[in-house]
N, C-alpha and C positions, 0 to 999 in steps of 0.2 A: 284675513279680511274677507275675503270672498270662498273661501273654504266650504266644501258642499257641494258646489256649484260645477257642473260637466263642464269643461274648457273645451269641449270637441268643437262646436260650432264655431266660438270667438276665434279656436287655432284654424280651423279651416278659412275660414274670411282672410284673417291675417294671412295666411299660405297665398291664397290667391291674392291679395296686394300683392305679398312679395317676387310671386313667380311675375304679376304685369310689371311691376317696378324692375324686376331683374332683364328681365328680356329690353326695357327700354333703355338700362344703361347700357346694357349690350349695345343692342342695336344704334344707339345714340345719334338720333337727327340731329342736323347741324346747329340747331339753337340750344339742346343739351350739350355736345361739344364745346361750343362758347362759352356756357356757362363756365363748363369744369375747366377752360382757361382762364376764363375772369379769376375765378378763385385761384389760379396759379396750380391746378395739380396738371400733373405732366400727362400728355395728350393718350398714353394707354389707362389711365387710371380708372376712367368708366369700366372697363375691364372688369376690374376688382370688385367696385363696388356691385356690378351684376352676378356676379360670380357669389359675393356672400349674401347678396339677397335670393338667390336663386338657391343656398345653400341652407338660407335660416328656412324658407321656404318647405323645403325636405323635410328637414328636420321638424319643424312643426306640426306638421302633417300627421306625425304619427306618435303617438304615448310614448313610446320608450324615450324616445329624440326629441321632446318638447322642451323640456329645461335647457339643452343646449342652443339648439331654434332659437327659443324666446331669447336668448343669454345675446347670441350672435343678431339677432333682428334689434333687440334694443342699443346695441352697440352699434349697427349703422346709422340707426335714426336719431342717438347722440351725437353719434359723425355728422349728419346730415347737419342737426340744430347748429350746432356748433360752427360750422364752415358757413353758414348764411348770414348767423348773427354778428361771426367776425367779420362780413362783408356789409356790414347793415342792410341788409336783406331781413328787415325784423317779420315783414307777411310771409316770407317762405318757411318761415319756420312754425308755421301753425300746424300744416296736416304732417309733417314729422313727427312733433309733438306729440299731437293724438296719437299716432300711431304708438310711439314711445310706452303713451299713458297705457291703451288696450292694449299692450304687447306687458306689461306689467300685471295689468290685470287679469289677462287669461293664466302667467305665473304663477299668481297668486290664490288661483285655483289649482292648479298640482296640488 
């Protein structure tokens, strides 16, 4: 689709989403805590999720490790969609989405 086209800048952008987003699950202030209760995941879960976003992050960043990055980033922000929309939280699933979408798109420049 987009073949031709340099993925450096779109993987950079998306790296730096991911590293803010990672660090924020990390760190998780008490209104992101609430959330990932409302949704029922168990109180270290943010954990994880910062951990693989701080991981597609890496990975993205650099050409060898882009298809895995991309692989692992569009798989939390289907987690993401998915855990909102089963909450009907149907506006939080919007800048997941995107992201989902450019995180596909820059793939599809590999």
């Amino acid at each position: 689709m987009l073949s031709g086209y340099d993925p450096t800048l779109l993987a950079w952008a998306l790296s730096a989403f991911f590293v803010a987003g990672g660090l924020f699950n990390i760190i998780a202030p008490p209104m992101l805590a609430a959330e990932y209760a409302h949704w029922g995941y168990p109180s270290w879960f943010h954990y994880i999720t910062g951990l693989c976003e701080l991981s597609a992050a890496a990975l993205m960043a650099f050409p060898p490790t882009r298809l895995p990055g991309g692989v692992l980033a569009m798989a939390v922000m289907a987690a993401a969609v998915i855990t909102v929309l089963w909450h009907h939280q149907r506006t939080h699933a919007i800048a997941p989405g995107i992201v989902f979408v450019l995180t596909g798109a820059m793939l599809s420049m590999l």
